[in-house]
ZANUDO-958424 format. One record per residue (C-alpha): x, z, y; residue in one letter; residue number from 1; chain. Coordinates in nm, 4 decimals, decimal comma. Example, Ala and Ser with C-alpha at 12.3 -4.5 7.8 and 13.67 -1.06 7.14 Angstrom:
// ZANUDO-958424
SITE       xx       zz       yy r   k c
SITE   1,2300   0,7800  -0,4500 a   1 A
SITE   1,3670   0,7140  -0,1060 s   2 A
//
This chain:
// ZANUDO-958424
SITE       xx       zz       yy r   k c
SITE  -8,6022  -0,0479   5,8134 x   1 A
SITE  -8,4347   0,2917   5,7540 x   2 A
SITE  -8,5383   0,2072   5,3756 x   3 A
SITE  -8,3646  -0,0642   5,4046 x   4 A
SITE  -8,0313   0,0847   5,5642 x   5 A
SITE  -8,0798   0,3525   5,2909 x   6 A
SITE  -8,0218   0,0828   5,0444 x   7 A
SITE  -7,7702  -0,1027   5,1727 x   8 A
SITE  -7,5641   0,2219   5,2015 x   9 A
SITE  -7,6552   0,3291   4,8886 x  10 A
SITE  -7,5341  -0,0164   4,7271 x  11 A
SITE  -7,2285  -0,0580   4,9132 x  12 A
SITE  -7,1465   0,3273   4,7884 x  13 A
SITE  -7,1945   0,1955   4,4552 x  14 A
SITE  -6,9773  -0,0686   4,4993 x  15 A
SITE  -6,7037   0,0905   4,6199 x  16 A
SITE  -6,7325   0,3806   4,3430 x  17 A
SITE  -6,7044   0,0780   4,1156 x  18 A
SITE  -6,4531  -0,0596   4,3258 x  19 A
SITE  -6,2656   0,2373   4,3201 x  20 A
SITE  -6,3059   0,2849   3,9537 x  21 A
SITE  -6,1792  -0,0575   3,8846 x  22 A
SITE  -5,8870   0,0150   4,1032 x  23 A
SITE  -5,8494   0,3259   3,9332 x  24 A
SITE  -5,8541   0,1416   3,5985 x  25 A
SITE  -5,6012  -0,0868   3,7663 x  26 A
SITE  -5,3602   0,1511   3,8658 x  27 A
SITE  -5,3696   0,3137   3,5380 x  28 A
SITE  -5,2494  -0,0284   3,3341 x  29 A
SITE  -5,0123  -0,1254   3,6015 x  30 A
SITE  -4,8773   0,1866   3,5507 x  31 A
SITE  -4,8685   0,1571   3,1303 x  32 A
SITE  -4,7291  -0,1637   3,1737 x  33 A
SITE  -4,4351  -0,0210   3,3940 x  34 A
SITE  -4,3931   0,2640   3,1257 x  35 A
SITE  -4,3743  -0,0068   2,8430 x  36 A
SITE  -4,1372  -0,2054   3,0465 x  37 A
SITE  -3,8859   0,0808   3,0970 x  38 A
SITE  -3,9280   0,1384   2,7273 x  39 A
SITE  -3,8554  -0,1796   2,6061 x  40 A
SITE  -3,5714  -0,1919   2,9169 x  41 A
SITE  -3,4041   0,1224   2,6998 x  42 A
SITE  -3,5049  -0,0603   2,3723 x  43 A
SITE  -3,3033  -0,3590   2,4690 x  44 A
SITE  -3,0288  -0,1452   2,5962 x  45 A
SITE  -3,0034   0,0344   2,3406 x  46 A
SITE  -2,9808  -0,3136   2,0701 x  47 A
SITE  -2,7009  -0,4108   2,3023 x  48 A
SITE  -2,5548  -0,1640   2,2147 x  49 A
SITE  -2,5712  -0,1389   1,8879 x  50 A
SITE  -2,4766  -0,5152   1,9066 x  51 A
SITE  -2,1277  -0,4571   2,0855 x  52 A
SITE  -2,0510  -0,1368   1,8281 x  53 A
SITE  -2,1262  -0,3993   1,5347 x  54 A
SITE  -1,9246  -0,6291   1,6967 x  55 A
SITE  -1,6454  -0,3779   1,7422 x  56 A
SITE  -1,6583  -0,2376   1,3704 x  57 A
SITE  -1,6453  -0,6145   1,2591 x  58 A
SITE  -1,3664  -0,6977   1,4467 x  59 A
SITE  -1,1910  -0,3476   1,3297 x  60 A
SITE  -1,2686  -0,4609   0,9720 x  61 A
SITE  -1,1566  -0,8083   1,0015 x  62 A
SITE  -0,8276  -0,6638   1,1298 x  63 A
SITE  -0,7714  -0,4064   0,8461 x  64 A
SITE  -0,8700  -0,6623   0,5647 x  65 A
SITE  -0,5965  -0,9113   0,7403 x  66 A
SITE  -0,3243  -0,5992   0,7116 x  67 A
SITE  -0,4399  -0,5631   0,3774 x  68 A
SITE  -0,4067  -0,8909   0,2931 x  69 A
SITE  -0,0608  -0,9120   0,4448 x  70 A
SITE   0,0220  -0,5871   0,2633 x  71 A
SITE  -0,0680  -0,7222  -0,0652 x  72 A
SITE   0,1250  -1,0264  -0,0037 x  73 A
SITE   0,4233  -0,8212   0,0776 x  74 A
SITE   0,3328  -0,6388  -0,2572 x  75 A
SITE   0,3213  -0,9008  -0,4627 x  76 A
SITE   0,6580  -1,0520  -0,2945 x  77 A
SITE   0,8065  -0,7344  -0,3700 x  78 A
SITE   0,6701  -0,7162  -0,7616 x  79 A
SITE   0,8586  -1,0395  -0,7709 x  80 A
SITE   1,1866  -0,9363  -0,6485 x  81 A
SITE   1,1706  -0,6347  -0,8712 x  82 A
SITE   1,1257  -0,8694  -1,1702 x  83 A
SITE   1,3864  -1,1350  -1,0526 x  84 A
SITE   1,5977  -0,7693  -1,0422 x  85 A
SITE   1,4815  -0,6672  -1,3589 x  86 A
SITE   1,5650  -1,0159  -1,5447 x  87 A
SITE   1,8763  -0,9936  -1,3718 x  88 A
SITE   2,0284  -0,6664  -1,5408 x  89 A
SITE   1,8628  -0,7402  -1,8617 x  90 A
SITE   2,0559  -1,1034  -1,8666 x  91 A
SITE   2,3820  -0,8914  -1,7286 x  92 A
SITE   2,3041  -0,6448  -2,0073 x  93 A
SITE   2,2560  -0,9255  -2,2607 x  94 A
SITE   2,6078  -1,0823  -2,1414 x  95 A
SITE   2,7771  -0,7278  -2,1519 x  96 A
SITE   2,7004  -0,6519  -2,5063 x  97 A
SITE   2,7767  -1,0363  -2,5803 x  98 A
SITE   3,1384  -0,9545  -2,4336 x  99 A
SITE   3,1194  -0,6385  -2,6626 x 100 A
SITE   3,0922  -0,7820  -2,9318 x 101 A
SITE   3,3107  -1,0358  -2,8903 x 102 A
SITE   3,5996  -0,7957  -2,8148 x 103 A
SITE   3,5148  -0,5986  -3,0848 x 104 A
SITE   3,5688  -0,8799  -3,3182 x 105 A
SITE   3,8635  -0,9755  -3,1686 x 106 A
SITE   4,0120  -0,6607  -3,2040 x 107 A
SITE   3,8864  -0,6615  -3,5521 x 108 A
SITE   4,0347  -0,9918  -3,6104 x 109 A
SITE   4,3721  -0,8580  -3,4485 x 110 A
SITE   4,3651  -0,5252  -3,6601 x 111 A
SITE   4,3532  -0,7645  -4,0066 x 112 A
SITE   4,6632  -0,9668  -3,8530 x 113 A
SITE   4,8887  -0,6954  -3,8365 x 114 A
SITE   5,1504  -0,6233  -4,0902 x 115 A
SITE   5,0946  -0,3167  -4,2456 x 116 A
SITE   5,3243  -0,0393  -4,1302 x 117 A
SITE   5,6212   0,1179  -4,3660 x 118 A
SITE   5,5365   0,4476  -4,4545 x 119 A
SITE   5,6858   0,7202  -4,2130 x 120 A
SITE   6,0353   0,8267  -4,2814 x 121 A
SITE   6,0964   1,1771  -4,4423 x 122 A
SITE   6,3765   1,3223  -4,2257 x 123 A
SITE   6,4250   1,5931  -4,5799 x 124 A
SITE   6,4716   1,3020  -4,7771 x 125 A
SITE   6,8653   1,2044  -4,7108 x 126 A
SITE   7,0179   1,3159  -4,9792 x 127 A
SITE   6,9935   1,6798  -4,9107 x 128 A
SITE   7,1594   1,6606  -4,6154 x 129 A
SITE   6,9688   1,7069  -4,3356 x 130 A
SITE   7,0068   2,0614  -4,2338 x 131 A
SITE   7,3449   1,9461  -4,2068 x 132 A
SITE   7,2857   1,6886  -3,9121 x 133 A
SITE   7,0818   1,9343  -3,7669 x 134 A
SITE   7,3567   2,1792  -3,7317 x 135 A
SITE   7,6189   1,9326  -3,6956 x 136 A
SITE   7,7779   2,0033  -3,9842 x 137 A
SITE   7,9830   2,3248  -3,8892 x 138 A
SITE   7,7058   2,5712  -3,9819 x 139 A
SITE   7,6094   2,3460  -4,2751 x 140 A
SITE   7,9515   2,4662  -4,3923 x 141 A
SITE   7,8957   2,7908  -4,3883 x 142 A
SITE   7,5106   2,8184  -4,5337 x 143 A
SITE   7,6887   2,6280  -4,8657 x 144 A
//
């Protein structure tokens, strides 16, 4: 019978090794597992992440290509006015040299209507006289 005690104690050693091996082994996965949860925990954290700054940089984009757009509207309004402007002064120029002309022809047209103009007097040519008028006669006297 001690045989036999000797044997059961000797099996239920060896079970328990194995049992405590197997726990062992246990222990060791549960323990991977936890690691490779907290790693894909920070993984996922981490893709959030990286989700809201793509959302943010998206939103920042959409927002400078609408003030862009806007800008380029106000651009292109303002090219306009500048060429209404500019079609402006060259029709205003276009009407000033039309009014040019047409005084210029009209005071061509008056210059050709006017009588032509006597020739100017020649104050020496009075008969010889004129020193005489000049010096009212009494020193006219007295230079003959």
């Amino acid at each position: 019978m001690r045989e036999a005690e000797i044997a059961r104690r000797e099996h239920e050693l060896e079970t328990s090794l194995a049992a405590d091996e197997r726990v062992q082994a246990l222990a060791l996965r549960e323990a991977e597992l936890e690691r490779r949860e907290r790693e894909v925990e920070r993984g996922q954290d981490a893709l959030d992440a990286q989700r809201e700054r793509l959302d943010a940089v998206r939103a920042e984009y959409e927002a400078r290509r609408d003030t862009i757009a806007a800008r380029a509207r106000e651009l292109d309004a303002e090219r306009e006015r500048l060429r209404d402007r500019s079609a402006a002064l060259v029709a205003t120029g276009m009407e000033i040299e039309q009014r040019e002309r047409a005084v210029a022809s009209a005071e061509a047209a008056l210059v050709e209507q006017l009588p032509a103009s006597p020739a100017p007097i020649d104050p020496t040519d009075e008969g010889g006289d004129w020193w005489g008028k000049q010096l009212n006669g009494s020193a006219a006297a007295a230079l003959h």
